[in-house]
RODO-2510 file (C-alpha; in nm, 4 decimals, decimal comma):
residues 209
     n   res          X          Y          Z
     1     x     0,0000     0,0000     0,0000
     2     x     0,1018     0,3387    -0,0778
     3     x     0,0187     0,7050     0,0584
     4     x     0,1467     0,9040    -0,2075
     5     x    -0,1648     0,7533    -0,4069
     6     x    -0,5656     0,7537    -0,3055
     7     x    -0,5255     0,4228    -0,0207
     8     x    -0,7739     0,2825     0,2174
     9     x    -0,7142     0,0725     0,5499
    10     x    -1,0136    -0,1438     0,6611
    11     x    -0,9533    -0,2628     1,0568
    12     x    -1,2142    -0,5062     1,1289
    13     x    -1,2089    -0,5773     1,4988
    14     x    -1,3724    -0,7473     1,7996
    15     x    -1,5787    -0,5622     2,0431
    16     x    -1,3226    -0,4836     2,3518
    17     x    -1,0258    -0,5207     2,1765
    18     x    -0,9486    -0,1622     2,1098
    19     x    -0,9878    -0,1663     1,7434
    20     x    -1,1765     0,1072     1,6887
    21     x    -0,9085     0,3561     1,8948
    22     x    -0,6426     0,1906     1,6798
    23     x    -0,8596     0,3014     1,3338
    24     x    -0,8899     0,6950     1,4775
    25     x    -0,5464     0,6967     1,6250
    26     x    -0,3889     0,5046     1,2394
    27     x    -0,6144     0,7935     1,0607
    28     x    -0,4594     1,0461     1,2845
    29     x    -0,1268     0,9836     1,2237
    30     x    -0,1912     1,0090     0,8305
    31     x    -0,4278     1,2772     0,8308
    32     x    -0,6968     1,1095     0,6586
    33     x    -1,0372     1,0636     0,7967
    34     x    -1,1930     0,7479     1,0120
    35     x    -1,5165     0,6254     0,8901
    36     x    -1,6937     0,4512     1,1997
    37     x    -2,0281     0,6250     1,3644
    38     x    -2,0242     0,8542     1,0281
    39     x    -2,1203     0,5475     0,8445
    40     x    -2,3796     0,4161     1,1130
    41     x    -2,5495     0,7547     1,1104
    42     x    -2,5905     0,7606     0,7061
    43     x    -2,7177     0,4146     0,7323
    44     x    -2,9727     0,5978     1,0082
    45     x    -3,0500     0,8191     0,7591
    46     x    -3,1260     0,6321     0,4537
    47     x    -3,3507     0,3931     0,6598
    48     x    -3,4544     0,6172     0,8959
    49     x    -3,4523     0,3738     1,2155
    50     x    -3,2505     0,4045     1,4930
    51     x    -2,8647     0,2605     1,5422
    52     x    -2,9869     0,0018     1,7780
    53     x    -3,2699    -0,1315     1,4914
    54     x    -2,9606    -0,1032     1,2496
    55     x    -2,7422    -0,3177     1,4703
    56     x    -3,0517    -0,5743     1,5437
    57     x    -3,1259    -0,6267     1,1835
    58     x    -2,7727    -0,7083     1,0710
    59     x    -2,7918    -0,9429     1,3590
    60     x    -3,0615    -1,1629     1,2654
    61     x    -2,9913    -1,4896     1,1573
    62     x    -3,0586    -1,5855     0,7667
    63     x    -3,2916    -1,9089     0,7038
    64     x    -3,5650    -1,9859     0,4547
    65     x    -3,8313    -1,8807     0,6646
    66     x    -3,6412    -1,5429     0,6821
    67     x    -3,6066    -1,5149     0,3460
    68     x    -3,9460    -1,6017     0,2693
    69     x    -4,0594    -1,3395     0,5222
    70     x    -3,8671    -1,0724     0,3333
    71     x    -4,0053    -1,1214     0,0085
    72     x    -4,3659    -1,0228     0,1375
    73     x    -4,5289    -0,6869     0,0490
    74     x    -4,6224    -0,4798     0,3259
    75     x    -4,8955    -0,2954     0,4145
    76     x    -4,8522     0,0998     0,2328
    77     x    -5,0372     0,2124     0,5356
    78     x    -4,8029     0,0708     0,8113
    79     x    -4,6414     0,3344     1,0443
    80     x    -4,2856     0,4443     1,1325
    81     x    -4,2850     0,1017     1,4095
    82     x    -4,3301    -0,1129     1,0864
    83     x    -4,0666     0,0642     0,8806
    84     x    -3,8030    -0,1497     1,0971
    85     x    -3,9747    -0,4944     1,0235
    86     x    -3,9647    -0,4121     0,6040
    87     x    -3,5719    -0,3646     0,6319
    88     x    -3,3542    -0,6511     0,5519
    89     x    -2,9931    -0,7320     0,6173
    90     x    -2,9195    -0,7513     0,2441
    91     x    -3,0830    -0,4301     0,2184
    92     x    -2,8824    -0,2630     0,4688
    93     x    -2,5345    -0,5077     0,3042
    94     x    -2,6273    -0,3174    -0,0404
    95     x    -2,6457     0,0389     0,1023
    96     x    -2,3610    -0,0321     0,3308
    97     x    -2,1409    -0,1637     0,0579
    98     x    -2,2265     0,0954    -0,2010
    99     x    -2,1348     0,3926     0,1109
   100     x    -1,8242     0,2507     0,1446
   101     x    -1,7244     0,1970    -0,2314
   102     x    -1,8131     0,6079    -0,2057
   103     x    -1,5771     0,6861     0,0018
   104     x    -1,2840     0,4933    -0,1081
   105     x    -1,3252     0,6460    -0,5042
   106     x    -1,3453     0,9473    -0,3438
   107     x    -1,0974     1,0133    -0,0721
   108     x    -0,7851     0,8046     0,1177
   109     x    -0,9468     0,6591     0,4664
   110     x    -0,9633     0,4713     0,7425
   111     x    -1,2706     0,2371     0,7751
   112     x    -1,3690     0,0140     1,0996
   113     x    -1,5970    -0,2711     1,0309
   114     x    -1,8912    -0,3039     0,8036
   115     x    -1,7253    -0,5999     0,6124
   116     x    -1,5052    -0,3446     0,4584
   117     x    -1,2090    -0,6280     0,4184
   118     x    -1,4499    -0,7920     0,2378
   119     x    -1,6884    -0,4752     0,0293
   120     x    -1,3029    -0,3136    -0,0555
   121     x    -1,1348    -0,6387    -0,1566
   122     x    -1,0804    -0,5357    -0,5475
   123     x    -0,9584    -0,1802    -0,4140
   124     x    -0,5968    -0,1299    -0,5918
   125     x    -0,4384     0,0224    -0,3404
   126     x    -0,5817    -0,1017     0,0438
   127     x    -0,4323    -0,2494     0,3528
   128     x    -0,6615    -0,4908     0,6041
   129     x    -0,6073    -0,5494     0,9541
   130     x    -0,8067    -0,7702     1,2103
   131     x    -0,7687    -0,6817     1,5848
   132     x    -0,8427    -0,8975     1,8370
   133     x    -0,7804    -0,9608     2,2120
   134     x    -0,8553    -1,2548     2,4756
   135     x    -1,2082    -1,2947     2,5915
   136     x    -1,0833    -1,1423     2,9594
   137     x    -0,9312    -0,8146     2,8426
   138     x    -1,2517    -0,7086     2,5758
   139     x    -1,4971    -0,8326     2,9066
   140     x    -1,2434    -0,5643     3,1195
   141     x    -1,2471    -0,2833     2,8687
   142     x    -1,6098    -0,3736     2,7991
   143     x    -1,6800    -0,3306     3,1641
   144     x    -1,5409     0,0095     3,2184
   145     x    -1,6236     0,1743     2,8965
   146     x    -1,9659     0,0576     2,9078
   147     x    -2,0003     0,0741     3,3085
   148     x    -2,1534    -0,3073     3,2980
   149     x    -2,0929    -0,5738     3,5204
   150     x    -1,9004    -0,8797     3,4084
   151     x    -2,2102    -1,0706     3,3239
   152     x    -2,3737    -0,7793     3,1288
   153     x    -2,0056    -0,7516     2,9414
   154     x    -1,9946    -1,1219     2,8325
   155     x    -2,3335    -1,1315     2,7529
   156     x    -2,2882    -0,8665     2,5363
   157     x    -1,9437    -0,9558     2,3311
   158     x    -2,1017    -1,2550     2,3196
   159     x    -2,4300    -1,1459     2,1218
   160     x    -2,2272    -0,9045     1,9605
   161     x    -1,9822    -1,1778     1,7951
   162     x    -2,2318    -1,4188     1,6887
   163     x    -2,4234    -1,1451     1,4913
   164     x    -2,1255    -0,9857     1,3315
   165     x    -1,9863    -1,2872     1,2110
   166     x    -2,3514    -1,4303     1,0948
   167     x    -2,3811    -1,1229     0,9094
   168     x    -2,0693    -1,1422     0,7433
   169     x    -2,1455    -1,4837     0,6201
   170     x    -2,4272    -1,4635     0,4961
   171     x    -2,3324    -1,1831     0,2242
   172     x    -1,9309    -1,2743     0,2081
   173     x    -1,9271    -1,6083     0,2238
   174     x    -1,6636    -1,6226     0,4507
   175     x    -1,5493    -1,5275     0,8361
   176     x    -1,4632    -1,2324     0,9865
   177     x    -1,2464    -1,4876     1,2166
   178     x    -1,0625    -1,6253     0,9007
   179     x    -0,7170    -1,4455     0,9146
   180     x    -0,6908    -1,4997     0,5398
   181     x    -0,9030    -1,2126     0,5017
   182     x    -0,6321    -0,9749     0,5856
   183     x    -0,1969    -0,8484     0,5556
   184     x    -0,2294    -0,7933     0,9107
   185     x    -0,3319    -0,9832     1,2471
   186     x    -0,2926    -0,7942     1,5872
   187     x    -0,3469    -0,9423     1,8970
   188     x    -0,3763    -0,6250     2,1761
   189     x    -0,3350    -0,8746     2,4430
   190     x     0,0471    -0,8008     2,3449
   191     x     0,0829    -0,4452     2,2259
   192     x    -0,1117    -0,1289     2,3435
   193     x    -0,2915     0,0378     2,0686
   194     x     0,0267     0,3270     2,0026
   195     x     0,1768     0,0075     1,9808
   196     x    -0,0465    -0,1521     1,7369
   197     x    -0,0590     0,2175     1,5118
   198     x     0,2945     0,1618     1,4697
   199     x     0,2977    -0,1544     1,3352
   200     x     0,0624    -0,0874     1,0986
   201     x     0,2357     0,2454     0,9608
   202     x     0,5572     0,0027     0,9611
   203     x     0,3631    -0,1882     0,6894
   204     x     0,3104     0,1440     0,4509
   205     x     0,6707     0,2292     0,2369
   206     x     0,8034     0,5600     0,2914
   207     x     0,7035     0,7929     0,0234
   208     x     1,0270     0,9737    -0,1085
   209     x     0,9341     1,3362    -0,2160
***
């Protein structure tokens, strides 16, 4: 990857393992924008739910009956409350994907999540990282961020986890857990996040002016 020409890192991450600090700290450092809650907001937007109904969707699990479900007309006179129940993962996977292909024409950037190892993979000039951490440190950093208890914390990676990675295979057709997905694996169990930023920029050759 080079920064002399339009680039774009994707850090896909695990909740806890302080993945998305890494992504604003790595965008930071190159003066580029990181695209995180920006994205989530535009996805708001477009479907006009809340983040929380964004989050639940892309977490439901894919089967025929699911499918089957989502290929029924609704009502034209349901309300706002029904507006949620007519959006479908691969609805929000399409506007998602297309947002991010967007951004990465238009600008060098740093993007956390949204399958954007996967969405970016043709991109000619891009750099992939996966972040992860033991189960104990994300339920510790999960904890005090979050001010939960340690059952509330696992209970929460844990539903987290399972609906990322169901989401990302059922429109990738592979998982976010497979480290040939990525150039780079970082485990923040052994390096702090400055740590992990310079290990990444370590990656990028020097451009020569």
């Amino acid at each position: 990857m080079r920064t002399d020409e339009k680039f774009v890192i994707t850090i896909n991450r695990e909740i806890g393992s302080g993945g998305c600090t890494i992504g604003r700290k790595l965008a930071e450092k190159l003066g580029v924008k990181f695209y995180n809650k920006t994205l989530l907001r535009q996805l708001t937007e477009h479907f006009q739910v809340s983040p929380e109904q964004i989050e639940r969707i892309k977490a439901r699990k894919r089967n025929w009956w699911t499918e089957l479900s989502e290929m029924i007309s609704a009502s034209p006179t349901l309300g706002f409350s029904d507006k949620y129940d007519e959006i479908t993962s691969r609805d929000i996977y399409e506007v998602e994907s297309k947002i991010l292909k967007e951004i990465a024409e238009n600008e060098s950037c740093v993007i956390a999540g949204r399958s954007g190892f996967f969405v970016l993979k043709d991109h000619p000039n891009k750099l992939s990282v996966f972040v992860h951490a033991p189960l104990e440190k994300r339920i510790a950093r999960v904890m005090r961020k979050q001010n939960l208890s340690e059952e509330e914390a696992s209970a929460l990676i844990a539903k987290i986890d399972e609906g990322r990675d169901n989401y990302t295979k059922s429109f990738t057709g592979t998982s976010r857990y497979d480290v040939r997905n990525y150039d780079l694996v970082l485990n923040t169990d052994k390096i702090d996040e400055d740590e992990a930023v310079e290990t990444i920029l370590a990656l990028i050759p020097k451009t020569v002016d």
